[in-house]
C-alpha positions in Angstrom: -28.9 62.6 195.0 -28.3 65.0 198.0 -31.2 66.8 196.5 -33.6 64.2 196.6 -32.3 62.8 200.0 -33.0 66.7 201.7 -36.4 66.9 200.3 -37.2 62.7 201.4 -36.0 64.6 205.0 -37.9 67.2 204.6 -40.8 65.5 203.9 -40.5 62.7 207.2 -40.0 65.6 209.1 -43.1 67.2 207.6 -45.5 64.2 208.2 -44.2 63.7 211.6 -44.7 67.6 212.5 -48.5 67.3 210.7 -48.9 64.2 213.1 -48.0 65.6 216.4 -49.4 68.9 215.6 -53.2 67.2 214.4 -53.2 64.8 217.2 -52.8 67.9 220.0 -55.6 69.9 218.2 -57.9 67.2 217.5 -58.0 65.7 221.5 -59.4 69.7 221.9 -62.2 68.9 219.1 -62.8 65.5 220.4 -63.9 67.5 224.2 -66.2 69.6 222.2 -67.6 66.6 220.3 -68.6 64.6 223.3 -70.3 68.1 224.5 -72.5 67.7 221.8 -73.6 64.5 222.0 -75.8 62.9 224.4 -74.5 59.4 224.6 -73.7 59.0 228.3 -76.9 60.9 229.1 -79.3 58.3 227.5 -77.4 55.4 228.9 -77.9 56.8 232.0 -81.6 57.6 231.8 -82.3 54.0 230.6 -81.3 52.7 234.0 -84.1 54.5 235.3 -86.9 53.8 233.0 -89.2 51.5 233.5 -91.9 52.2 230.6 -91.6 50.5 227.9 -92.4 53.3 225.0 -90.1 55.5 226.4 -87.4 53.3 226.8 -87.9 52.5 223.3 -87.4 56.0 222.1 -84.2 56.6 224.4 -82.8 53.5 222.7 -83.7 54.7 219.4 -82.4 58.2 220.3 -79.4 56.4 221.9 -78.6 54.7 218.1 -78.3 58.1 216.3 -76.3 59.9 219.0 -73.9 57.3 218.8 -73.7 57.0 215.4 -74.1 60.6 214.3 -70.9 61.3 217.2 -68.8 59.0 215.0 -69.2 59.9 212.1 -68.4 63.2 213.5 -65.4 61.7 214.9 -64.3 60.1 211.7 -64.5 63.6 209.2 -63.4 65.9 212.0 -60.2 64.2 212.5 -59.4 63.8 208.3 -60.3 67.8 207.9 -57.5 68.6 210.9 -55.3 66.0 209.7 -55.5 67.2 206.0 -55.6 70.6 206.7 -52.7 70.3 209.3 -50.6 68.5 206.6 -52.4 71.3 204.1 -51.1 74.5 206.2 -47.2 72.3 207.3 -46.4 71.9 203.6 -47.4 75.6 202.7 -45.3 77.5 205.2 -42.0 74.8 204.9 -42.7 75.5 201.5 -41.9 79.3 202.0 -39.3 78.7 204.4 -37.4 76.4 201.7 -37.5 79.2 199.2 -36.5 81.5 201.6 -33.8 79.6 202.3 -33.2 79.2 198.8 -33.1 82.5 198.1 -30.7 83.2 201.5 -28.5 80.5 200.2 -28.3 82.7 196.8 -27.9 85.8 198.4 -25.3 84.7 201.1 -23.1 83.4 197.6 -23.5 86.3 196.1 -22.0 87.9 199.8 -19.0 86.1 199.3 -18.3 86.3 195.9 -18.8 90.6 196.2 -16.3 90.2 199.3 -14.0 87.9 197.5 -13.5 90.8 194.3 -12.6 93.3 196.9 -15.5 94.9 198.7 -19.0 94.3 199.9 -21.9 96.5 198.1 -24.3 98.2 199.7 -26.8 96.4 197.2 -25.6 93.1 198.7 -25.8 94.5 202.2 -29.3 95.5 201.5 -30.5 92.3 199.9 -28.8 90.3 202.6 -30.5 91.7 205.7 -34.0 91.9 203.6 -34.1 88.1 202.9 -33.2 87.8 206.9 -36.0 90.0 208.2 -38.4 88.0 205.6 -37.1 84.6 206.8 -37.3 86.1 210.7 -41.4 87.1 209.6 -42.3 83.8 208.7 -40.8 82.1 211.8 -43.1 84.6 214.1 -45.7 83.6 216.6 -48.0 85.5 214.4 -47.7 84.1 211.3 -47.8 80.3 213.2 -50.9 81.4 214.7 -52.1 82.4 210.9 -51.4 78.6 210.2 -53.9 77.5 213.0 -56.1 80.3 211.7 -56.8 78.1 208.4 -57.4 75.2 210.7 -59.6 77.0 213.1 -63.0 77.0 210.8 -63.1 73.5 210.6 -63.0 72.6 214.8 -65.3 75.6 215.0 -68.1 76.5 212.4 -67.3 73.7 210.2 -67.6 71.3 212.9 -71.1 73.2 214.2 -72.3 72.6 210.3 -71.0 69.0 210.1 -72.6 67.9 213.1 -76.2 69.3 212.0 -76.0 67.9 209.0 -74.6 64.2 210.1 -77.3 64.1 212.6 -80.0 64.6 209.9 -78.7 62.0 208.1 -78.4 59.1 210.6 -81.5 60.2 211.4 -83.0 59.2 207.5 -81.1 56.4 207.4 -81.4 54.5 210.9 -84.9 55.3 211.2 -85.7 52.7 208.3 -84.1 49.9 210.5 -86.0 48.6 213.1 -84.4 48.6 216.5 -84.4 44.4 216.9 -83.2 44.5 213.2 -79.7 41.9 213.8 -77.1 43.5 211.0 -73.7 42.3 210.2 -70.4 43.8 209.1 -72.2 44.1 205.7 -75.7 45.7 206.7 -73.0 48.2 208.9 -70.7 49.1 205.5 -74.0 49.5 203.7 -76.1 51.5 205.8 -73.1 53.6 206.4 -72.0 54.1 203.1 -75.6 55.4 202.8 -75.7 58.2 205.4 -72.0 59.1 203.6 -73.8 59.8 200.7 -76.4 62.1 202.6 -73.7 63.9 203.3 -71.2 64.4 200.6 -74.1 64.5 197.7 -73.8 66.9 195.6 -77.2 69.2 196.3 -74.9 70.6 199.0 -72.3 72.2 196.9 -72.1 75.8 197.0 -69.7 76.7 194.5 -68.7 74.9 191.2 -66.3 72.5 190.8 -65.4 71.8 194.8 -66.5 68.9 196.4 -69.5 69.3 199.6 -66.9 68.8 202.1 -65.4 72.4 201.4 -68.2 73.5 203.1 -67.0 71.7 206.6 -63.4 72.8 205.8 -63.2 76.1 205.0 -65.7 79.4 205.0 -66.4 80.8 201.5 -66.0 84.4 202.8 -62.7 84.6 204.4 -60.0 85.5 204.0 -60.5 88.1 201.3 -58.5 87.5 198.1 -55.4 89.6 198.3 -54.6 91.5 194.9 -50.9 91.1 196.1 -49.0 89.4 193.8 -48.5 85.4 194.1 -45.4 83.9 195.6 -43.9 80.8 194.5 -44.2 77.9 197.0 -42.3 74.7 197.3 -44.8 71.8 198.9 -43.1 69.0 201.0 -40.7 70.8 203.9 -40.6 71.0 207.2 -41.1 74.4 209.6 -39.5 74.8 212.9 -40.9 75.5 216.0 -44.6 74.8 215.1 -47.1 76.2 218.0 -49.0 72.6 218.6 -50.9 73.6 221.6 -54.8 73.4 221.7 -55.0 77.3 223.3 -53.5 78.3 220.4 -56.9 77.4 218.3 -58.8 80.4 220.5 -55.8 82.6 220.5 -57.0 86.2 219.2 -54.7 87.8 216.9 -54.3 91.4 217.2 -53.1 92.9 213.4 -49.1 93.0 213.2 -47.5 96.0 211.2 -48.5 96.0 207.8 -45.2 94.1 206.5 -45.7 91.4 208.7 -49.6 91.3 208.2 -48.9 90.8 204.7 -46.9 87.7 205.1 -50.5 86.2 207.1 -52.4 87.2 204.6 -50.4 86.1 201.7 -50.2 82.7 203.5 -53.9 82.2 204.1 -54.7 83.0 200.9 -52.4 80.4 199.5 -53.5 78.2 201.9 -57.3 78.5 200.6 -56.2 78.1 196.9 -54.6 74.9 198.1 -57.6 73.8 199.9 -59.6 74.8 196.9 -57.4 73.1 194.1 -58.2 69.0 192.9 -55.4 67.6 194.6 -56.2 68.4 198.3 -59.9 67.1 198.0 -58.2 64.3 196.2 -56.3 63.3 199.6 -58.8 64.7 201.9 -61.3 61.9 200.3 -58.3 59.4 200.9 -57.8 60.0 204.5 -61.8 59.9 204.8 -62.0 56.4 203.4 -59.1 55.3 205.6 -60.9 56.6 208.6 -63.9 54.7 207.6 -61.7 51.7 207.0 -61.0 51.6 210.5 -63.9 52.1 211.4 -65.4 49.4 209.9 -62.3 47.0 211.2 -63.2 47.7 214.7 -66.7 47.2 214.0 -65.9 43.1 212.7 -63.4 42.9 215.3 -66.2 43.7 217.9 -68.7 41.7 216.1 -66.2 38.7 215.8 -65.8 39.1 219.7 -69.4 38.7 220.4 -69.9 36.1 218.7 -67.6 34.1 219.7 -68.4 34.2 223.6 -72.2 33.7 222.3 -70.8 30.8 221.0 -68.8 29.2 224.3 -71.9 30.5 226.3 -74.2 28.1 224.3 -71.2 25.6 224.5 -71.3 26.3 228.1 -74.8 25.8 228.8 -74.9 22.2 227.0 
């Protein structure tokens, strides 16, 4: 029972850290977003356009930016989410068996002090499992755990934002621009330009879904020949870094002990990115976004109609 109630703890503490930490990077990625997109730009250029072609094509240009940018909005902030929860889980994972393991060795302390004496084997094993448990608590190990994050706000986000442009583009330019839709003809045509993006023609490795591509690079880190560590998922780590500098912090290479530790992490990290159950929840926090999106969209629409409604009441 105590068990179950630690690790229920753990877990809370976990989602609440994955939380805080995502919603500090992501208003970062939501800055460079905006840069990218022209939305305010148009709007203001249509003020001060009189011709009718060209107004036309700044309202049609105006459609896809706007679009494209939340669609952008709506992966970008499900890959930091997932991969903040992702990278959370891994490390408390490690701290939890390094615990573990302290918890073991610390008995085994006692009970060599209790029989009379402390071994030097003891001594040894007890000040090993402290300078390994002091490693993963360093700044530069936290700042490998942004390291997994920092592809996707970078050249993920460069690739996603290509790609969702080209395919608002295909999609909206088959609506004309007077075209009246409702929340249905919105799901629908947005469901479509999903599908231009996750399809399958853009896999580049077997078995992974096309969103990999946005989420991690295919070429780093290296696969280390080191040998696996086992990982417990679910805990919480302690003083996370959650600022948005950290994302552009350069890492100079610790001694080769500590580097290890970074490199072992990263690579478990990408296995876990990599593995079914991660694109699993990654395509769950997706649809939820989307969800919301579309909520806001009827709750908009709803809006409008009803003061279209009291305006024609108005006018009888």
């Amino acid at each position: 029972m105590l068990t179950e109630w630690k690790k229920q703890l753990y877990y809370e503490h976990n989602r609440d850290t994955s939380l805080r930490t995502s919603t500090d990077i992501f208003a970062q990625v939501v800055l460079n977003i905006n840069r990218r997109f022209q939305c305010e730009n148009i709007l203001a250029r249509l003020s001060t356009i009189s011709d009718s072609t060209e107004k036309r094509e700044l309202w049609e240009q105006l459609r896809v930016e706007c679009f494209a940018r939340l669609f952008t909005f709506a992966y970008s902030s499900s890959f930091v989410l997932a991969l903040t929860e992702l990278v959370v889980s891994a490390l408390s994972g490690r701290l939890y068996s390094q615990s573990y393991l302290q918890h073991l060795s610390s008995r085994e302390h006692h009970a060599t002090t209790a029989a009379g004496g402390i071994s030097a084997t003891s001594k040894s094993s007890h000040a090993e499992s402290t300078q390994d448990h002091s490693s993963l608590l360093s700044r530069d190990v936290q700042l490998a755990c942004l390291d997994v994050i920092r592809y996707t706000t970078d050249a993920g986000m460069n690739s996603l934002i290509d790609d969702v442009r080209k395919a608002t583009q295909s999609i909206l330019s088959r609506i004309p621009l007077q075209q009246m839709l409702d929340i249905n003809d919105i799901m629908w045509y947005c469901s479509e330009i999903r599908h231009q993006i996750e399809k399958k023609r853009y896999q580049s490795f077997n078995n992974h879904h096309p969103l990999l591509k946005y989420v991690r690079s295919i070429s780093l880190p290296i696969r280390s020949t080191q040998p696996a560590t086992t990982t417990t998922s679910a805990y919480s780590f302690s003083n996370p870094i959650t600022t948005t500098s950290s994302l552009t912090t350069k890492r100079i290479h610790s001694p080769s002990s500590v580097y290890n530790v970074q490199e072992q992490f990263e690579v478990e990290c990408i296995e876990m990115i990599e593995s079914e159950t991660f694109q699993r929840v990654l395509i769950q926090i997706i649809d939820q976004s989307f969800s919301n999106i579309y909520d806001e969209f009827a709750r908009e629409m709803a809006k409008a109609s009803s003061a279209t409604i009291n305006l024609s009441e108005n006018n009888l």
